[in-house]
C-alpha positions in Angstrom: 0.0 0.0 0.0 2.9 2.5 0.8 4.2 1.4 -2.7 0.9 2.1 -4.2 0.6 5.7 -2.7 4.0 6.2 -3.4 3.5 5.7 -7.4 0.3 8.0 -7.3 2.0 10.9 -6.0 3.8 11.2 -10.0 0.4 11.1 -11.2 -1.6 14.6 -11.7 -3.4 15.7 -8.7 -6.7 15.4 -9.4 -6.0 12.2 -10.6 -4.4 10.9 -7.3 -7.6 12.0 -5.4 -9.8 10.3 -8.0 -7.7 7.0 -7.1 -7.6 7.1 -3.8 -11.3 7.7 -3.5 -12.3 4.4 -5.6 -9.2 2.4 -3.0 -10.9 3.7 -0.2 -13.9 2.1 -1.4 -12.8 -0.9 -2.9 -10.8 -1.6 0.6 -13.9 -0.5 3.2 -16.9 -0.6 1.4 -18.8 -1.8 4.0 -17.5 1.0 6.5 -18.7 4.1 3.8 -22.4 2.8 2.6 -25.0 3.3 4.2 -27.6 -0.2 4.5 -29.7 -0.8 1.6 -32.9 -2.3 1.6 -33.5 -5.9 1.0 -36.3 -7.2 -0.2 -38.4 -10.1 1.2 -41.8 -12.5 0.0 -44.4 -13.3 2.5 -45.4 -17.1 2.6 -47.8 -17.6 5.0 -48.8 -16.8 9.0 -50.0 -18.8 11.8 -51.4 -18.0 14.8 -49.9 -17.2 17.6 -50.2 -16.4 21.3 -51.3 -12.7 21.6 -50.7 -13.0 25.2 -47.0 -13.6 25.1 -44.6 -11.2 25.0 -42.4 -12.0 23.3 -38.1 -11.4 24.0 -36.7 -14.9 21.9 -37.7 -17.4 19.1 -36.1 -20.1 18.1 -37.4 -23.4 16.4 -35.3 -26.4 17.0 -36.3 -29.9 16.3 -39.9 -29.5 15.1 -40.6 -27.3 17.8 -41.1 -23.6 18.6 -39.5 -22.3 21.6 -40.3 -18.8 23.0 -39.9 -16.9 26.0 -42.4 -14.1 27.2 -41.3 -11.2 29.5 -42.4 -9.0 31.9 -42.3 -9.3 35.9 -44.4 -11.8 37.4 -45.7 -13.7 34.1 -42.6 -14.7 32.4 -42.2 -17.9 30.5 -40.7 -19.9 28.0 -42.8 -21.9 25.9 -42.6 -25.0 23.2 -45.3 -26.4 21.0 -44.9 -28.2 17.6 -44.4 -26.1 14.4 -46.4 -25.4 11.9 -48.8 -25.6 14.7 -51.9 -27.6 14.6 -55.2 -27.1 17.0 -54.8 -30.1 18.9 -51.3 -29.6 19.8 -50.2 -28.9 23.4 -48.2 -26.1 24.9 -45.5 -27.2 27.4 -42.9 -25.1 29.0 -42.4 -23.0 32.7 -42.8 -20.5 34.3 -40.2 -18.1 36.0 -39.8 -16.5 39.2 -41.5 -13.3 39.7 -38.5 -11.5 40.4 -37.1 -12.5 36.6 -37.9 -10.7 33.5 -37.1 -13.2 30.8 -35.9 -11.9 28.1 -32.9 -12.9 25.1 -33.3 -16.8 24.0 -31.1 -19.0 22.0 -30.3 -22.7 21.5 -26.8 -24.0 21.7 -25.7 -28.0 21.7 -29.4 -29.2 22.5 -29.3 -26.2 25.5 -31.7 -23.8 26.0 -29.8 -20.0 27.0 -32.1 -17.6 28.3 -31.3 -13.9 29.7 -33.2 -12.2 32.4 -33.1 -8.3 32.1 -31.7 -6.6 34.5 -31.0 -9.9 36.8 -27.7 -10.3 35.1 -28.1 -14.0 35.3 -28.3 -16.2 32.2 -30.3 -19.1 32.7 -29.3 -23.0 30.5 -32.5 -24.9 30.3 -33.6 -28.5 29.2 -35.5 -28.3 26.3 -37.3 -31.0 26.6 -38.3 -30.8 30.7 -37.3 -27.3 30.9 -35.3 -28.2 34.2 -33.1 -25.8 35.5 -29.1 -27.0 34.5 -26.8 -23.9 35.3 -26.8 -20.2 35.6 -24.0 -17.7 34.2 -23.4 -14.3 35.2 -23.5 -11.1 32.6 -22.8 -7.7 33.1 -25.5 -5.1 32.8 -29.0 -5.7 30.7 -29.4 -8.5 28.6 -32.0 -8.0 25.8 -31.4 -10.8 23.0 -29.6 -13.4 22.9 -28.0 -15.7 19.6 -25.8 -18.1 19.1 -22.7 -18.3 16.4 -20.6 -21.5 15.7 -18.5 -21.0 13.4 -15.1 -23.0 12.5 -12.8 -20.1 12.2 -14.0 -17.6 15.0 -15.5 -20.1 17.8 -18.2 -20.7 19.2 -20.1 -17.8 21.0 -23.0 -16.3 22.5 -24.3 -13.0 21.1 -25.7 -10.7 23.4 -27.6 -7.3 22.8 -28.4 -4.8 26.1 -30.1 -2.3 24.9 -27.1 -0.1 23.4 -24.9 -0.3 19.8 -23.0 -2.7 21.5 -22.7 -6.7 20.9 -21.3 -8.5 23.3 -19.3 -11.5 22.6 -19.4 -14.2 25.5 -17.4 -17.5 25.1 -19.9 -20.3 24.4 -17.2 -22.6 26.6 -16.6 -20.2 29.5 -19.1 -18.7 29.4 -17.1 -15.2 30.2 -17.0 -12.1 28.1 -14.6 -11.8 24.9 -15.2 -9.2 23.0 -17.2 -6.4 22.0 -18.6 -5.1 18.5 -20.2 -1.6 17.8 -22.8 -1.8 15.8 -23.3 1.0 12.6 -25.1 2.4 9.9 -22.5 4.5 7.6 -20.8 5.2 10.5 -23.5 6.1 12.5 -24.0 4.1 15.8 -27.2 1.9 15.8 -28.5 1.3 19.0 -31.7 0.0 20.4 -30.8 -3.7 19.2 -32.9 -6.1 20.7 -33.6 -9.5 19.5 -30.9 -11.5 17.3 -31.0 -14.6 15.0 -27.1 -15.4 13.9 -26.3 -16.8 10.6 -22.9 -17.7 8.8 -21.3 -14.0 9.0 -24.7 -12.4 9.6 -26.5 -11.2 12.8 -29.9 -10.5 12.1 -31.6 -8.4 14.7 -34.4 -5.9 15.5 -34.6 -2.7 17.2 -36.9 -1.7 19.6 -39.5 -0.1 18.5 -38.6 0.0 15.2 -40.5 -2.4 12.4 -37.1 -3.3 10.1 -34.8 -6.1 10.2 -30.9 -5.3 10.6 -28.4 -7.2 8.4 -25.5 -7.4 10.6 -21.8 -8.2 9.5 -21.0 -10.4 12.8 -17.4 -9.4 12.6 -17.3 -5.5 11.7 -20.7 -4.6 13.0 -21.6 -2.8 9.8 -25.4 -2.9 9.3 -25.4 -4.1 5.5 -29.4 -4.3 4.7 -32.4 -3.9 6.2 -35.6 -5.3 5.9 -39.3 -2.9 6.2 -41.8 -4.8 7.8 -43.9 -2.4 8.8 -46.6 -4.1 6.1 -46.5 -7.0 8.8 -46.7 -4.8 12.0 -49.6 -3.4 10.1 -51.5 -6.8 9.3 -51.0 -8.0 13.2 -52.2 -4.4 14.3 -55.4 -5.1 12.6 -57.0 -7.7 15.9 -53.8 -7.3 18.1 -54.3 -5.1 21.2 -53.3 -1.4 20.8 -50.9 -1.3 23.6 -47.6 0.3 22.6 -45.6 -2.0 23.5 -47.0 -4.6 20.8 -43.5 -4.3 18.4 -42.2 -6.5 16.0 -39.7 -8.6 18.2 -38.8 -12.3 17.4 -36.8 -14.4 15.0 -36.1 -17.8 14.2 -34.4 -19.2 11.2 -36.0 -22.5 9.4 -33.1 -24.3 7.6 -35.7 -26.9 5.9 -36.8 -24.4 3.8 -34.6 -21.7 4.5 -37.1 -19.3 5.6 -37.7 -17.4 8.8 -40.2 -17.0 11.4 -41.0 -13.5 12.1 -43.6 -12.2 15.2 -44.1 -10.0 17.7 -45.0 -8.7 21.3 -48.9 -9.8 21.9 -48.9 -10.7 18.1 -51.7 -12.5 17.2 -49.6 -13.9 14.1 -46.3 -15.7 12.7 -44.9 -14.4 9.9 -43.2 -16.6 7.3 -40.7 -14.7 5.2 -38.5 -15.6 2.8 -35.2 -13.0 1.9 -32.0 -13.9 -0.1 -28.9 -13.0 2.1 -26.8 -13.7 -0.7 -28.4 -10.1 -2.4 -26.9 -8.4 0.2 -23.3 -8.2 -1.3 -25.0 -7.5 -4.9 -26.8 -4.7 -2.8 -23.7 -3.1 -1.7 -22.1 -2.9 -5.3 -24.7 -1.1 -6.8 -24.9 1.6 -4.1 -21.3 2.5 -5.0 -22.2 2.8 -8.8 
């Protein structure tokens, strides 16, 4: 690179600017553009709990699991999926004093945050027995997990701010952090999160869009409008304010993804192609 500069300096001026402008993006393109909109189909809805409220999905062996915030009612629940009427509900109920919040899967385990408890909680799927509790410093809002052969395995945690936390999936201790931005800008508000490969999809509170994530620079790549879905579930679901689009879970049998809300009365199937997302990025800089 010092070569390269080097060499452009014998070149006529604004001709050396014009260069290092398309190197700058060529070598950080992700860093300069701002996220571009990606576009998704709707394939179908089922219904769904308006009552729960809802902090983490995740759909694991032919079943649904979700947990449902807010003192003295929270819960995580399974039930088969695509539901059916005569299928049952099972799952638990938390202390009063625990706000459940974040929930992922990782090795047949069940990882659940609890707010502003700062205790994680591992869960049996399958009896929902109590196995271990970590420790987490300040809120935990959502929670994801990312395997992958070349970084490790982690846990993904959001709090609230532009910050990701990265906690060791094997010590279950903090490793690392990653800011979170949009051109630059920080994003913040990140609340639930579904990893994928080099992706962290997430929400943001209050907000009815998708964020495409890069899990390793934190540069919001693409984002998603749903508002056409927080419209439809709107139409019977209660009018509190706090009913926001807030849950996703990732179907690798059809490569599709679950998509619902707090006291939603519906699940969302959507289908998106992360592999536009690149394609997305090269046209902006044209």
């Amino acid at each position: 690179m010092i070569n390269a500069v080097r060499h452009l300096r014998r070149l006529a001026p604004h001709t050396t600017l014009r260069l290092i402008a398309f190197l700058s993006l060529l070598l950080s393109p992700l860093v300069t553009l701002a996220a571009q909109t990606l576009p998704y189909t709707l394939e179908t809805s089922y219904p769904h709990q308006p009552a729960l409220f809802t902090q983490g999905l995740e759909l694991y062996q032919g079943r649904l699991f979700e947990s449902s915030g807010l003192y003295g009612h929270s819960k995580v629940v399974s039930r088969v999926f695509p539901p059916k009427p005569e299928d049952s509900i099972t799952g638990t109920v938390l202390p009063s004093n625990l706000f459940a919040e974040g929930l992922s899967l990782y090795r047949g385990k069940l990882y659940m945050l609890t707010w502003r408890a700062g205790k994680g909680l591992i869960l049996d799927p399958y009896h929902f027995k109590l196995l271990d509790v970590f420790d987490y410093a300040g809120q935990g809002w959502g929670l994801c997990a990312s395997v992958n052969k070349d970084r490790g395995d982690f846990l993904v945690m959001s709090n609230g701010s532009d910050q990701l936390q990265w906690i060791d999936a094997n010590t279950l201790k903090l490793s690392h952090k990653v800011s979170v931005n949009d051109a630059g800008q920080p994003v913040d508000q990140l609340n639930e999160l579904e990893c994928h490969g080099d992706y962290i999809i997430a929400n943001q509170w209050h907000k009815s869009h998708l964020l495409i994530i890069h899990a390793v620079t934190g540069n919001v790549l693409a984002k998603l409008d749903l508002s056409a879905l927080a419209l439809d579930a709107a139409k019977s679901a209660t009018l509190d304010p706090e009913a926001v689009l807030n849950g996703i879970a990732y179907d690798p049998g059809d490569d599709s993804w679950l998509i619902t809300g707090k006291l939603w009365p519906k699940i969302y199937r959507i289908k998106f192609d992360l592999s536009k997302v690149k394609d997305l990025q090269k046209a902006a800089v044209r």
